[in-house]
N, C-alpha and C positions, 0 to 999 in steps of 0.2 A: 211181310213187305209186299206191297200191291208189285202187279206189272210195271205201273206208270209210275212209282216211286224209285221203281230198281233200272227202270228207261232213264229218267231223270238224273240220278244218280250216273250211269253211264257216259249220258251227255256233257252232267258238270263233272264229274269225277273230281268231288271232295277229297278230304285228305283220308277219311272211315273207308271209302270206296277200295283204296288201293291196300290199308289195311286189314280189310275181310276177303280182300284176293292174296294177302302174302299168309293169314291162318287159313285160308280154304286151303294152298298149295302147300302147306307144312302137315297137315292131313289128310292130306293125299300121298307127302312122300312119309309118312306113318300108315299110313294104311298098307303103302305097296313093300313099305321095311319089314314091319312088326306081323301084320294080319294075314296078308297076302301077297308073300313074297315075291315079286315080279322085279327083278334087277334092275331094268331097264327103264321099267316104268319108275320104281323108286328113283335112279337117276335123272330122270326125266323132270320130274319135280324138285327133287333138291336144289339143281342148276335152275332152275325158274324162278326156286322162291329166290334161292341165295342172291338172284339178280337183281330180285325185285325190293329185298332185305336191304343188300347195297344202297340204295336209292333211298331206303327210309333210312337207314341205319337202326337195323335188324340183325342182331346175331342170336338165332335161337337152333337148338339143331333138334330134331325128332328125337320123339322121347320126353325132352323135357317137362313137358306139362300133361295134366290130365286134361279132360275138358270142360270148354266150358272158359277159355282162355278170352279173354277181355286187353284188348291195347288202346287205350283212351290216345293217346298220341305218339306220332313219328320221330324219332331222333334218338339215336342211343341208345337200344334197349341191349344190353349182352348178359345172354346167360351160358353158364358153364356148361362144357357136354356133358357134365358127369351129374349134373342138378338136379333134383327132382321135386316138383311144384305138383300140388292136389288140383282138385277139380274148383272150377271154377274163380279163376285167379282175375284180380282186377290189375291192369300193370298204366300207372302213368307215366310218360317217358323219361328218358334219361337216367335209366337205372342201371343196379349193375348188380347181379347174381353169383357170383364165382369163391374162388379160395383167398386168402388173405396173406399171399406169396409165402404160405408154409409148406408144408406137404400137396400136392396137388390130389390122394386123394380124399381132401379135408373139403367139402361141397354143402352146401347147407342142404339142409332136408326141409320143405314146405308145407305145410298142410293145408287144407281145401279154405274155403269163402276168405284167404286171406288178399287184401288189396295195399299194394305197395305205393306210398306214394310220389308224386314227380321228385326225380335227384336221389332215391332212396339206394343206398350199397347195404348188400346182406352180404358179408366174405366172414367165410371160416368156415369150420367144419359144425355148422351148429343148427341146431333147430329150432322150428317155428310151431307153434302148436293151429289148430283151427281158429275160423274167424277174428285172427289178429290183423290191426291196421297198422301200418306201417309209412307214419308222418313223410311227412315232404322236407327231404332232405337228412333223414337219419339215417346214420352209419350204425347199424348191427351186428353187431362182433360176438354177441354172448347169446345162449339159449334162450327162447320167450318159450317156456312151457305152459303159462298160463292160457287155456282158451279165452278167446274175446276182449283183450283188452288192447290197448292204444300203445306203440312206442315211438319216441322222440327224442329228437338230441340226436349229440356227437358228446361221446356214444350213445348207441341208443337205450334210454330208461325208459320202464313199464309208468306209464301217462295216470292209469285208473286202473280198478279189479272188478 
């Protein structure tokens, strides 16, 4: 991104703007949690994103993702503390990551280039394999071990192989 795209940007402060300032500061307060442990600093960012989270409506805590993290839109995103998403995740808004009110620590496990789509719930203790899509508005309750295929529905069923 040029200077005069990232000025721009500042000036209008789109809605992507305030979004690549709430993941800059969730990797910062990962950096200062996990790499390089500074308390203070870690706290420092937590309270910033958490604030700026609020506003979008943003529940993600450090940790959960690898990189590479992708938020197409603001509104609703929560993920469980206990979740764990691969690298480079695509997340359309109003999703929801968590347990499926059984055991809490029942968390889904995610694998990498998966992109979930707007409305989409993954709850259970279950897993996702690599490059699965994950339709607009499906509820996921069962394993997708297959790489690279499509799911859809309530509940959500394998689309293609």
């Amino acid at each position: 991104m040029t200077l005069k795209e990232r000025l721009l940007d500042w000036l209008i402060r789109p809605e992507q703007f305030y979004i690549k300032r709430y993941i800059c500061r969730l990797r910062k307060e990962e950096k200062y949690t996990f790499e390089k442990p500074i308390p203070l600093l870690a706290y420092w960012f937590k309270a910033r994103k958490n604030r700026l989270g609020s506003r979008l409506g943003f529940i993600i805590y450090a940790g959960n993702f690898g990189e590479g993290l992708t938020l197409w839109h603001y509104g609703s995103v929560i993920v469980h503390p206990k979740a764990r998403i691969g690298k480079n995740c695509n997340i359309h808004g109003n999703c929801c990551i968590g347990t499926s009110g059984g055991a809490a620590q029942d968390v889904p496990v995610i694998g990498d280039n998966v992109d979930i789509g707007q409305g989409a719930q993954i709850l259970g203790g279950i897993r996702i394999a690599d490059n699965v899509k994950i339709g607009a508005g499906a509820v996921v309750v069962k394993d997708v071990l297959t790489p690279g295929v499509t799911v859809v529905g309530v509940p959500g069923v394998i689309l293609n192989r």
